[in-house]
C-alpha positions as CSV (number, residue, x, y, z in Angstrom):
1,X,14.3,29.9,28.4
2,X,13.9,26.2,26.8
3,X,13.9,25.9,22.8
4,X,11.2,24.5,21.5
5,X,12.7,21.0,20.1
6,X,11.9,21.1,16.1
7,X,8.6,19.1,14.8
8,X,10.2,16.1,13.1
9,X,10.4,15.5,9.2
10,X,6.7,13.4,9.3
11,X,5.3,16.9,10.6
12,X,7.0,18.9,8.0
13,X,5.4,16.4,5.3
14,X,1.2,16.1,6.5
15,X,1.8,20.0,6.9
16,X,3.2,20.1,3.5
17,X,0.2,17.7,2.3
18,X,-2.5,20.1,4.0
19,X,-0.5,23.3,2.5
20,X,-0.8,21.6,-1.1
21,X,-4.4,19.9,-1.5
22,X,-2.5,17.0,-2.4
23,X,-2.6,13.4,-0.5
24,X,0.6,12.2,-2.0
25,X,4.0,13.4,-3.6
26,X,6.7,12.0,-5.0
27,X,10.0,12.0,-2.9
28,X,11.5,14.4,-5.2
29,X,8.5,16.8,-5.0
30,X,9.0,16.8,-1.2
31,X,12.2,17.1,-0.9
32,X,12.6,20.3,-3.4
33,X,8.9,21.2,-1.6
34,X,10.6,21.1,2.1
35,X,12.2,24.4,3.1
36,X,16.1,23.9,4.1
37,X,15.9,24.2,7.6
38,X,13.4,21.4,7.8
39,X,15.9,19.6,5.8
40,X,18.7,20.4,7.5
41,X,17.4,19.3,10.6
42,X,17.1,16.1,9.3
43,X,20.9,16.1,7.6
44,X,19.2,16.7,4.2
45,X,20.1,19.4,1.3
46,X,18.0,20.4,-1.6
47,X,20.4,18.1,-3.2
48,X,19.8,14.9,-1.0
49,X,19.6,11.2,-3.4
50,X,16.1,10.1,-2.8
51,X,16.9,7.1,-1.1
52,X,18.3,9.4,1.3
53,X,15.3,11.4,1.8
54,X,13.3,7.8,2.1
55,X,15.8,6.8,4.5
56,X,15.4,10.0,7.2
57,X,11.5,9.8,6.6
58,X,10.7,5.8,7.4
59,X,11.5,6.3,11.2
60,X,9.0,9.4,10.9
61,X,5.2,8.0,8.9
62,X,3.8,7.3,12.4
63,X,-0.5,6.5,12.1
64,X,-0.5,9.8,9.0
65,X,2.5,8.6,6.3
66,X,3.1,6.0,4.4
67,X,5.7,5.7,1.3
68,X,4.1,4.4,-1.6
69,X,6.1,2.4,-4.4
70,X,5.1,3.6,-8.0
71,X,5.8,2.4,-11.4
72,X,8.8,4.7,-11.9
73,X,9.3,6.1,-8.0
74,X,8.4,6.0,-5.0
75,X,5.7,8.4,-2.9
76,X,5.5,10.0,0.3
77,X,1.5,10.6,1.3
78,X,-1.3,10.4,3.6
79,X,-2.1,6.7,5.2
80,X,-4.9,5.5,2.8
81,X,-6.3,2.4,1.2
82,X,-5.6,1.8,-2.5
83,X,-9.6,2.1,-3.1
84,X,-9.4,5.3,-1.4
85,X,-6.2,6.6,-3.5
86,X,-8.2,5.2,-6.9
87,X,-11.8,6.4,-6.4
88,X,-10.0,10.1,-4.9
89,X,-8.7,10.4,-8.6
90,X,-11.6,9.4,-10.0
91,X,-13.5,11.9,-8.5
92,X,-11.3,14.3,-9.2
93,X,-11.0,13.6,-13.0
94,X,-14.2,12.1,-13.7
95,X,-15.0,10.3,-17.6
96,X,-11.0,9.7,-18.0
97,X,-9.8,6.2,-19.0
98,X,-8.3,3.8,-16.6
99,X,-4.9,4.9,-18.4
100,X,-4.9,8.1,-17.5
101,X,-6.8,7.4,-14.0
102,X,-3.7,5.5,-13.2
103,X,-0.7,8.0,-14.0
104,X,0.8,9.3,-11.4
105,X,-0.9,7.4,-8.8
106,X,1.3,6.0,-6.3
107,X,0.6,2.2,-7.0
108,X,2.1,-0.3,-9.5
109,X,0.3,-1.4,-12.6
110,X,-0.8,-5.0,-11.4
111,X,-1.9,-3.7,-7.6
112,X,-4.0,-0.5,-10.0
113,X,-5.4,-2.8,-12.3
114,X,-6.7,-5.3,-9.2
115,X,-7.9,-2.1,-6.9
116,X,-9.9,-0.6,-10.3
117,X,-11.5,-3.8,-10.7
118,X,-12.7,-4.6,-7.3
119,X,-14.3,-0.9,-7.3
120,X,-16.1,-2.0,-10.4
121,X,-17.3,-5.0,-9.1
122,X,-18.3,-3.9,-6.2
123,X,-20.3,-0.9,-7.7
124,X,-18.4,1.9,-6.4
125,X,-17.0,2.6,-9.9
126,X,-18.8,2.4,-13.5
127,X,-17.6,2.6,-17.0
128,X,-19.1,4.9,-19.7
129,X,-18.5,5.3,-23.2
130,X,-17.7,9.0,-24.7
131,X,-18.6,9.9,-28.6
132,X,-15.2,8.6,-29.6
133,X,-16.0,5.0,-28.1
134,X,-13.7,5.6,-25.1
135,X,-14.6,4.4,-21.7
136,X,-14.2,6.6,-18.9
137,X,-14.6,6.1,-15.4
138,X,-16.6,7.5,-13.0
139,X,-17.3,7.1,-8.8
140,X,-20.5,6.0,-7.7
141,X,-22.3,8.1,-5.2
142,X,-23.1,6.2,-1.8
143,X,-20.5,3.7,-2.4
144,X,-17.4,5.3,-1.0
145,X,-18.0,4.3,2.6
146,X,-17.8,0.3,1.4
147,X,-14.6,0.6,0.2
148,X,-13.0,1.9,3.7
149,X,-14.4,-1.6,5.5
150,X,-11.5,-3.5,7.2
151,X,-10.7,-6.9,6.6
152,X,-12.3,-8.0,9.3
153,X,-15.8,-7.2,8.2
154,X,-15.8,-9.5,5.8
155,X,-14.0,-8.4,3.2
156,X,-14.1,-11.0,0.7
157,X,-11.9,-9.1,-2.2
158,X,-9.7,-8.3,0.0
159,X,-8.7,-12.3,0.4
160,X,-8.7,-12.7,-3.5
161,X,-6.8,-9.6,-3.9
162,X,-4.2,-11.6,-1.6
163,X,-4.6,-14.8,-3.2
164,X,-3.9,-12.9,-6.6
165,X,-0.4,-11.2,-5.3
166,X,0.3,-14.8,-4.1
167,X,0.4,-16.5,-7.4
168,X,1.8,-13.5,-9.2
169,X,4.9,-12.9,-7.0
170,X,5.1,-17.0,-6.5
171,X,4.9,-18.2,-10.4
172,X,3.6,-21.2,-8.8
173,X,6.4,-21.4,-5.7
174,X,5.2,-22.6,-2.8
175,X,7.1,-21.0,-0.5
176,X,6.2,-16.8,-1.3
177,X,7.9,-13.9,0.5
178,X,6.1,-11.9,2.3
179,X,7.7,-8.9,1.5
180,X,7.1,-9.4,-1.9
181,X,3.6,-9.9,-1.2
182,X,3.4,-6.6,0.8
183,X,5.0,-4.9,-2.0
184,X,3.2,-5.7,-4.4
185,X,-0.4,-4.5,-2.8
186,X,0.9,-1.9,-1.3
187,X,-1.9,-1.3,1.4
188,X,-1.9,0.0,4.6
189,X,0.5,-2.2,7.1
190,X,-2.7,-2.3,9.7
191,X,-4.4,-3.8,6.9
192,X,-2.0,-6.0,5.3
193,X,-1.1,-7.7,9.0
194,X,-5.0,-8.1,10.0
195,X,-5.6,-9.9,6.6
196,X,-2.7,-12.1,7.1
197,X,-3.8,-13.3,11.2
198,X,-7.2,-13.7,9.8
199,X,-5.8,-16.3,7.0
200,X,-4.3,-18.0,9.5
201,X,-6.6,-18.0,11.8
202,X,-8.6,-19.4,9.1
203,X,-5.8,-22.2,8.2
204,X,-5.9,-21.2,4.7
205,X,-2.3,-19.7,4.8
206,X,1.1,-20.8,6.8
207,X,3.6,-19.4,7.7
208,X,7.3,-20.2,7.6
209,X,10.7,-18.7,9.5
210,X,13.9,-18.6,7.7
211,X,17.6,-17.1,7.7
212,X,16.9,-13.1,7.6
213,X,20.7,-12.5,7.1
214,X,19.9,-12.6,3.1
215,X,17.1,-9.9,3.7
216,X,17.8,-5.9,3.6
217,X,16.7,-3.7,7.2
218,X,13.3,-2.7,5.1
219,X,12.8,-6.8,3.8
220,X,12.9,-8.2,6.9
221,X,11.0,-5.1,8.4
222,X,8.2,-6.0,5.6
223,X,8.2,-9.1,6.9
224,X,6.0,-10.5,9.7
225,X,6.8,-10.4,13.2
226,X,4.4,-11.8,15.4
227,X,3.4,-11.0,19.4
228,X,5.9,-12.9,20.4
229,X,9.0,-11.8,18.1
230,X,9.0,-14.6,16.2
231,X,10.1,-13.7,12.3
232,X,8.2,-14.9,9.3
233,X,9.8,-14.6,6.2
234,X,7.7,-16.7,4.4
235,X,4.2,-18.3,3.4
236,X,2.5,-20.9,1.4
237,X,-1.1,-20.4,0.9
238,X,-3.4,-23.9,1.6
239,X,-6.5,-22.8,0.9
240,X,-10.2,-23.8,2.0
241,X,-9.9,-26.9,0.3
242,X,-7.0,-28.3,2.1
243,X,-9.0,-27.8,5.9
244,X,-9.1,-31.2,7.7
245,X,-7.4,-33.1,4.7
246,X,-4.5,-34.4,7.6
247,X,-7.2,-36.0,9.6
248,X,-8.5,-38.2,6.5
249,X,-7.9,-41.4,6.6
């Protein structure tokens, strides 16, 4: 009789997810939330250093997972956009303050702060004051949808959200890692790479090789690789304004 092989430890975690209600933990909350054999199966204990537990989950997100990087730690959740993670807390916590909206949420401060303000530019969030002249958030009904739109449909905020990591990891370098700048937005990789071929595409951003040897397994996987295997390690962003200045004379 064949033994069913075991589901691997990205399984384990959406089931844990669905069990929960939750879209994201903490790696700490799923290892202790993991039952040992589960663990075991990946050479984990109950015991297991974090980076540990990161390390036998990043071969096993697949389309569902993603690990998140948080002020203070790092996340293990459902594959989302930062507008989805931000307006899902909202929703559930409505009138809080952007303070308290953003504890706990798997994103860091400057990537929040960005997300929270494109939602309120775009409409999909509004700001009210309470009797204590506090403002608290709340969603917008009919606006979720926008905020799921792809990069390709003309996503303008999405380019300045890019444009805005690039001259806050860069402190006006001109040559800006990508990893740095993948980091530090922290969305989806699907999204991330389509944003990037669409700048180029655009010749607003180029693209540079490099030596990878000074890069960690997870830099250089953060990195771009394109169709044809080429490494980029870095970019410098051109701009608009700089189209068709070579063929001036």
């Amino acid at each position: 009789m064949e033994r069913t092989a075991p589901a691997d430890i990205g399984q384990h975690i959406a089931d844990l997810l669905a069990k929960k209600g939750k879209s994201w933990l903490t790696v700490t909350q799923v290892r202790n939330s993991l039952n040992v054999s589960a663990l075991r199966s990946h050479h984990l204990t109950k015991t297991s250093r974090p980076s540990e537990v990161l390390n036998a989950v990043r071969p096993h997100t697949g389309r569902r997972l993603m690990i998140y990087k948080g002020p203070r730690t790092h996340y293990i959740g459902l594959k989302m956009s930062p507008e989805t993670m931000v307006l899902e807390k909202i929703k559930q916590h409505p009138g809080l303050s952007s303070r308290k909206i953003g504890k706990d949420l798997p994103l860091l401060k400057k990537a929040y702060i960005a997300c929270l303000n494109r939602l309120i530019a775009e409409g999909a969030v509004r700001c009210t004051l309470n009797d204590a002249h506090g403002v608290g958030l709340n969603a917008v009904q009919g606006k979720e949808k926008e905020t799921e739109k792809p990069p390709s449909q003309a996503r303008p905020d999405y380019r300045s959200a890019f444009k805005t990591a690039y001259d806050e990891t860069g402190r006006g370098r001109h040559f800006v890692r990508i990893h740095r700048l993948r980091e530090y937005l922290n969305w989806p990789g699907d999204t991330f790479d389509t944003l990037l071929r669409e700048l180029m595409a655009d010749y607003i951003i180029e693209l540079h090789g490099g030596d990878p040897s000074t890069l960690t397994a997870q830099q250089i996987a953060d990195s771009f690789t394109d169709k044809d295997g080429t490494l980029y390690i870095t970019l410098t962003w051109w701009g608009k304004e700089n189209d068709g200045k070579s063929e001036k004379t």
